[in-house]
N, C-alpha and C positions, 0 to 999 in steps of 0.2 A: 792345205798347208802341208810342208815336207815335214819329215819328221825331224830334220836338221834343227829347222825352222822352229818349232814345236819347240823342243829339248833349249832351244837359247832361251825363250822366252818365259820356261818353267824354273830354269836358274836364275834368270835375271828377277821374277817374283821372289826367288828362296832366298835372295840376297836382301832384298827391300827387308823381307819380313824378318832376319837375322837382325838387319841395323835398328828396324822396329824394336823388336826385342833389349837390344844393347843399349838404345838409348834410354827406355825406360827404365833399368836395371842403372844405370847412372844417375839416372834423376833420381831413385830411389838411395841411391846410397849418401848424396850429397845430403838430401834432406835428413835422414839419420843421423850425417856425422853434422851437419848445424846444431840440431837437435841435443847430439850428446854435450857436442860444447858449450853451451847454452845451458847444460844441467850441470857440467862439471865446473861452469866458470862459479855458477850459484852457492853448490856443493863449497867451491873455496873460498866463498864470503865468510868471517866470522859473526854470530849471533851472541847477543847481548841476553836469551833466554837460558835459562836457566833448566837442564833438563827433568821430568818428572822422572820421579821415579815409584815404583808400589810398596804396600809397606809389607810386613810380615804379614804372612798370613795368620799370624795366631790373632782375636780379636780379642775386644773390648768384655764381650758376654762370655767368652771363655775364662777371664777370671772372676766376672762376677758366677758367673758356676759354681766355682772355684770354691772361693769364700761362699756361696751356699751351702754347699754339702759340707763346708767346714765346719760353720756355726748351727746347721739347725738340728742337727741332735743336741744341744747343748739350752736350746730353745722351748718353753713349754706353754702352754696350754693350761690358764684358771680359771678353774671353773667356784665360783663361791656361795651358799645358800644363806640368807637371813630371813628372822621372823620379826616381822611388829605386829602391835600385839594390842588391845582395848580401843582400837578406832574408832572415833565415833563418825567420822565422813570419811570416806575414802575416794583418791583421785583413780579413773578407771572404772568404777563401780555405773556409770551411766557412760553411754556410748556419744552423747556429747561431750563429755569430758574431755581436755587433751591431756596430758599425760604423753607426747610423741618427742619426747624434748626436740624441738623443733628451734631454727632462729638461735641465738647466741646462750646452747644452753651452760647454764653455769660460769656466769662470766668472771667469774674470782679467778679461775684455774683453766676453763675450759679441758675441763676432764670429759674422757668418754671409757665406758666400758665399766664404772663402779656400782655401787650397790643401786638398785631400783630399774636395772634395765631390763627386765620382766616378770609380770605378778601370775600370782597361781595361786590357786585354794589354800585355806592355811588350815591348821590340824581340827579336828572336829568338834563344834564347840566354842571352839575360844576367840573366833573372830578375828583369827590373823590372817593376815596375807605372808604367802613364804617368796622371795625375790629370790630370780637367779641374775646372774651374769658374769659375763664374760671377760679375761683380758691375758695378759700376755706374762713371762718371767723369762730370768737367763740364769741357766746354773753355773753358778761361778768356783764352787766348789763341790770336788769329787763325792765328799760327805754328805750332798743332796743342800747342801746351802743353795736356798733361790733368793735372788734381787727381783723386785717390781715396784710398782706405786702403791703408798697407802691408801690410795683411796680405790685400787681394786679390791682389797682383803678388809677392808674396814667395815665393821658394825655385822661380818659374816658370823654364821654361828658355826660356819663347813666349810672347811676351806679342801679340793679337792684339784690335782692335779694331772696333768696327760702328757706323757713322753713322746716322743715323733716313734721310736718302735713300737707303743703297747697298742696291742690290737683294739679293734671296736669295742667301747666299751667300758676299756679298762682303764681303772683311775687310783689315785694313789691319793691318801689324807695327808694335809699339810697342818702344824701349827705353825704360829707368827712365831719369829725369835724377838722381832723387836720394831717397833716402828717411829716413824721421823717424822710428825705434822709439818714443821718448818720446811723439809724439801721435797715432803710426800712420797717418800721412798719407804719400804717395808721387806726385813728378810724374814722367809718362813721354810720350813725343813721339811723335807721328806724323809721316813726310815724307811732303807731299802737294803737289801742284800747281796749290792754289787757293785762296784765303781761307778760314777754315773761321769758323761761326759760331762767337760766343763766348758765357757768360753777364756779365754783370755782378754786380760783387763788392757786398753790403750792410754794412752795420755790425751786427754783431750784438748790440755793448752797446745800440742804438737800440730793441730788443726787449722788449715789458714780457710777462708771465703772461696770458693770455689775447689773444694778437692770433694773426690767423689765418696758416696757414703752407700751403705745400703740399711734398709728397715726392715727384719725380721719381726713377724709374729703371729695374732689370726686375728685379724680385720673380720667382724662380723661373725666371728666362730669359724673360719678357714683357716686353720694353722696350718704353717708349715707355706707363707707369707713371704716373699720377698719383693721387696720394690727398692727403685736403685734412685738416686739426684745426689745433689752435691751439698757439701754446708753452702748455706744462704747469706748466715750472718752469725755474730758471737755474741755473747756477753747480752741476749735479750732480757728486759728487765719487763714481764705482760701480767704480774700481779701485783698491786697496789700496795705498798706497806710488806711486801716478801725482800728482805734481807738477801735470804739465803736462795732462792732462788733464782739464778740465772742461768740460762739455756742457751742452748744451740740450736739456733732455726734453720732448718732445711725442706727441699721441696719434696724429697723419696716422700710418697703417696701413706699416708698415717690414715687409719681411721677408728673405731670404734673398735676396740678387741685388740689393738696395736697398743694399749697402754701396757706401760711395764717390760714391754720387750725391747730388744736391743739396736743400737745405731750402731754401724761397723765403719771403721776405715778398711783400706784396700791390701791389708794385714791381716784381715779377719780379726783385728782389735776390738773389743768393746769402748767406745768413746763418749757411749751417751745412752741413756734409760729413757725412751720414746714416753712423754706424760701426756702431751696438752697439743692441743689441733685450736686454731683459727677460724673461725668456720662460721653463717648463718645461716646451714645446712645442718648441723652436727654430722658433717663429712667433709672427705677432705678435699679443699681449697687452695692447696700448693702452700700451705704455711704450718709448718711444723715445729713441733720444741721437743726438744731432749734433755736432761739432764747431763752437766757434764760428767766422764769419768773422775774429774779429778774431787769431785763432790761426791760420787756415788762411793767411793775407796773411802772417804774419810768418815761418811756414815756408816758405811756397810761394818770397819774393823768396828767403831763404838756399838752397833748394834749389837754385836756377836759377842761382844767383851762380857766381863761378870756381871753389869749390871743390866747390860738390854737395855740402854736408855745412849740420846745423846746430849754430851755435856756442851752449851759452850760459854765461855768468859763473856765478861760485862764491864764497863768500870764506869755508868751511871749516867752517862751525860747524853744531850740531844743534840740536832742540828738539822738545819734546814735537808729538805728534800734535793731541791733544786739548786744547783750551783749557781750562784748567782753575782756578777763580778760587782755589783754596788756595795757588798760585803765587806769583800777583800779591800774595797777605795777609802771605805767608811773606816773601818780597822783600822789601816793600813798593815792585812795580814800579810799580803803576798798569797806563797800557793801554802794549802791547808786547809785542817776543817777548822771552822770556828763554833764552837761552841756556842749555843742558843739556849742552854739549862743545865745546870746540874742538878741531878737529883739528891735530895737531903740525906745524909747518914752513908751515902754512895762511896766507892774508893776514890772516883774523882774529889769528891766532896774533902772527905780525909787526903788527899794530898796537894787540895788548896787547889785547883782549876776552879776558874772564874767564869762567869758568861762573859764572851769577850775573847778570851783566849783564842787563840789558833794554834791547835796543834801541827806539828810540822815533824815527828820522826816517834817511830818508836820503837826502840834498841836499836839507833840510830839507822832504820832504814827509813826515807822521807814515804809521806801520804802527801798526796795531794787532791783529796775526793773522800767523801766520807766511806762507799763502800771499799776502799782499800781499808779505811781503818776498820772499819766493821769484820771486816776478815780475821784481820792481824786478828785484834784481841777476840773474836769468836775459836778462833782454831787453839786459845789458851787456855788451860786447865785452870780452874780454878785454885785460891789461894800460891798460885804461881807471881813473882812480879816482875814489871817491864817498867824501864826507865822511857818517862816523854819528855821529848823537848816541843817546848809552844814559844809564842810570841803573846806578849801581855805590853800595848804600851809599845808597841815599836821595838823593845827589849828582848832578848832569846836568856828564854830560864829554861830549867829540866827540875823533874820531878819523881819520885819512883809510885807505881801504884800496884796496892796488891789485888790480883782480878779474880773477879766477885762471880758465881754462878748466875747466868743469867735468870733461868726460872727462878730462885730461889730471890732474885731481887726484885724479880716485877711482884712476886707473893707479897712483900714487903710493901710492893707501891698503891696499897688500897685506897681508891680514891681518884687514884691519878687517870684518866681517860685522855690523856693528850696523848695525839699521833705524832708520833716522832720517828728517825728514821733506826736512830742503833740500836730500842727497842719500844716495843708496842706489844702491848698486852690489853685486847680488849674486853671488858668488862662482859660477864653471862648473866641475864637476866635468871626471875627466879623459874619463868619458862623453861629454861635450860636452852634457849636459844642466846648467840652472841650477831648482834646486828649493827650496820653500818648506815652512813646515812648516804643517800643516793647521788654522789657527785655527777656535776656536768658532765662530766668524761664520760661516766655509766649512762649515764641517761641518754646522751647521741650513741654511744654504742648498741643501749636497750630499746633504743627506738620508741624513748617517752619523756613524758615534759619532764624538764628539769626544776628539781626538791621538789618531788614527791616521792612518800614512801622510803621505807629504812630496807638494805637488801640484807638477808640473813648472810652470814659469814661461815657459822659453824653451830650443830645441832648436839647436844649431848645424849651420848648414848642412854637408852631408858628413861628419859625426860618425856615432862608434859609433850611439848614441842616436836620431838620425835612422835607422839602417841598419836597427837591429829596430821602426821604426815606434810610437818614444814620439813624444807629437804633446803640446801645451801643453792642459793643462787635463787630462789625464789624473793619477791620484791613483797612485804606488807605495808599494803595503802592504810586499813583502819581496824582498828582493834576496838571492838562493841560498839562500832557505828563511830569513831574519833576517830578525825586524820592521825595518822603516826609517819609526820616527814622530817621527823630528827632523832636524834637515839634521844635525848633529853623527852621529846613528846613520847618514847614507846615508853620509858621507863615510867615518865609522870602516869602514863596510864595502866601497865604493867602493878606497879607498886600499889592501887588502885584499889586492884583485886585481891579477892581474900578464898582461901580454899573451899570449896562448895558450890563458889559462884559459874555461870555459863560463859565461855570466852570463844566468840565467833571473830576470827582474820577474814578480810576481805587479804585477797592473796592473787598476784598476778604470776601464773605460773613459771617455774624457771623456764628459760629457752623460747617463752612465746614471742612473736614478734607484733601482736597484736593489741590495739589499744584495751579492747573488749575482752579480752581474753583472760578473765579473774575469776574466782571461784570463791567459794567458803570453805575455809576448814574452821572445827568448831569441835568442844570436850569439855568436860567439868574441870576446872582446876583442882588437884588433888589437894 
């Protein structure tokens, strides 16, 4: 082949492979520009979504930090020592024994962290046991004033406290200034030589169901405690005949050593005094109670006042527990308490209320429930007076009454053992125990047949009762081989005895959850 030849036919290749080339570079751009229009047409659809957006980065555990290191220098650590003393059986003393309060202990209060949470040798000689234990306070004032529960500092003979800076070790003497059986609150003082920090008090009515809380204190002897949940629920009414008692349940993790220290809103407010756990574990269960602030301010100032005591008004009269609408139809009160008794020589008595009556205002703000009015005239000084208006008969009368010290009136009611709700004062035997008799309610909750055994209420300090180690919350089945399943049968048997004689309890210990699970305690009556 000529080279002419040659040369036509290597351009006529270079040309094929150009258009080669060109066409695929077309196909390619077509497909692109489909492609873009296809993405721009979509692009100019409008969406009915709603765009996300991130939030702050500052988080939730950034302010509970926050409010930690706010409140817990302000946070302490009690530690308390007691001695009982002439024992004649002690719980613990055999390794069968339980003594673990286990199961629903102490169902009156369900307290944890008070006196008997653990024994030790007692002085040489004398056959004591010396208790320690644990629980929580909040210093509310610079002058070393502390809030907690009375039943962490009760029946101690040492009250001994720990700041979040004192080194290992180091602890500071506390006395009580004053304490509250009715809401189980107690302030006790430290002398110290320097400003001590304090919390700040919150409103606790200012608290709805679902805002977020934290629980300050030392669970188990671990101070310096924070656990966070929200209120649960308000106005919880979990001990039997407690008035003054009602709580704020939340689920912030409570346990043992958490009694007496503080419930916070997201202020670092104080709103509630952590008392009482839910539990049949004696741990925490996600069910917690606190004292409201607005309870703890009203005992705390009467504690601290000149006499160390708190007062409240009375003016005599009873009424059902339960609201009950056959009442109001039967009356025909409408809304109001109606009256179920008055007590004799009372200021209701003297200003002529009737059983029957329905009260409906007083100084004209209406009640409609008995614990509103139980409030009103509790929070009133005595020999103070308040005009009521009731319904008698369908008729709207008013009356003026002058209000009577509580204590100083039930002192008066000897004799009287009826449970009522605007006061109850139960009767102490001469054991120096005060006992209840074991309702239905108690007995699915204690996990035993229902009417048997009377459950103690409250133990007097240096009493028989205290000597053989009955403790509150314990159930007595029988007293020298007699059943005792009514306050009437402990007493009929109680009264019985005479100083010199042997008195053996069969005693089902508190917090057991076991049918079998009873002991003897047992002591000369002095």
């Amino acid at each position: 082949m000529d080279s002419g030849a040659m040369w036509m036919r290597m351009k006529a290749h270079r040309w094929a492979y150009t258009l080669s080339i060109l066409a695929t570079l077309s196909v390619g751009i077509l497909i692109g520009t489909v492609i873009s229009y296809g993405v721009k047409g979509k692009e100019g659809q409008k969406s009915d979504a709603t765009p996300l957006t991130l939030p702050s980065p500052q988080q939730m555990s950034n302010a509970f930090s926050q409010i930690a290191k706010q409140l817990e220098p302000s946070v302490v650590n009690i530690n308390t020592e007691s001695t009982i003393k002439n024992v004649h059986r002690r719980r613990g003393q055999n390794p069968d024994d339980d003594d673990s309060g286990g199961g629903m202990d102490d169902f009156f209060n369900h307290f944890f962290g008070g006196p008997g949470g653990q024994a030790g040798p007692g002085g040489p000689g004398d056959g004591a046991i010396r208790e320690r234990s644990l629980g929580s306070g909040v210093i509310v004032d610079a002058k070393g004033y502390i809030v907690t529960n009375r039943h962490v500092v009760e029946k101690a003979d040492r009250i001994r406290v720990r700041f979040q800076d004192d080194p290992p070790g180091v602890q500071h003497d506390a006395k009580v200034i004053g304490t509250d059986q009715e809401t189980d609150l107690a302030v006790i003082k430290v002398e110290v030589d320097r400003v001590l920090p304090s919390a700040k008090m919150g409103n606790s009515d200012s608290m709805q169901v679902g805002d977020w809380v934290l629980a300050v204190g030392s669970p188990f002897g671990l101070s310096e405690t924070v656990t966070a949940g929200i209120v649960s629920a308000k106005g919880r009414d979990i001990v039997p005949g407690r008035q003054f008692q009602t709580f704020i349940q939340t689920d912030a993790a409570i346990n043992p050593g958490n009694s007496g220290g503080p419930l916070v809103n997201m202020n670092g407010e104080v709103i509630g005094i952590n008392t009482a756990i839910l539990s049949e574990t004696n741990a925490y269960a996600g069910v917690g109670f606190a004292l409201p602030s607005k309870t703890v301010v009203e005992v705390y100032n009467q504690l601290t006042g000149p006499e160390h005591k708190v007062s409240r008004g009375s003016i005599g009269i009873m009424f059902d527990a339960v609201e009950n609408p056959a009442i109001a139809r039967v009356y025909g009160s409408g809304t109001g308490v109606t009256v179920s008794s008055v007590v004799a020589g009372s200021p209701a008595d003297q200003a002529g209320l009737k059983v029957g009556d329905t009260i409906t205002s007083v100084d004209g703000k209406k009640v409609s429930k008995g614990s509103e009015l139980v409030a009103d005239i509790a929070s009133r000084k005595p020999g103070s007076k308040a005009n009521l208006s009731f319904l008698r008969n369908g008729k709207s009368q008013e009356t003026s009454v002058t209000i009577a010290d509580r204590a100083k009136l039930f002192a008066a009611r000897l004799g009287d053992d009826q449970a009522n709700d605007d006061e109850r004062s139960p009767k102490q035997s001469k054991f120096g125990v005060t006992v209840r008799k074991v309702t239905p309610e108690m007995a699915d909750r204690l996990d035993m047949p229902a009417g048997k055994g009377v459950i103690v209420q409250d133990v007097k300090p240096g009493s028989f009762a205290e000597d053989v180690n009955l403790g509150r919350g314990d159930i007595i089945l029988e007293v020298n081989k007699q059943p005792v399943n009514s306050e009437d049968e402990f007493t009929k048997v109680e009264s019985s005895l005479k100083s010199g004689q042997d008195v053996v309890f069969l005693v089902r210990s508190r917090g057991s959850s076991r049918q079998d699970g009873t002991i003897f305690l047992a002591g000369t009556l002095p």
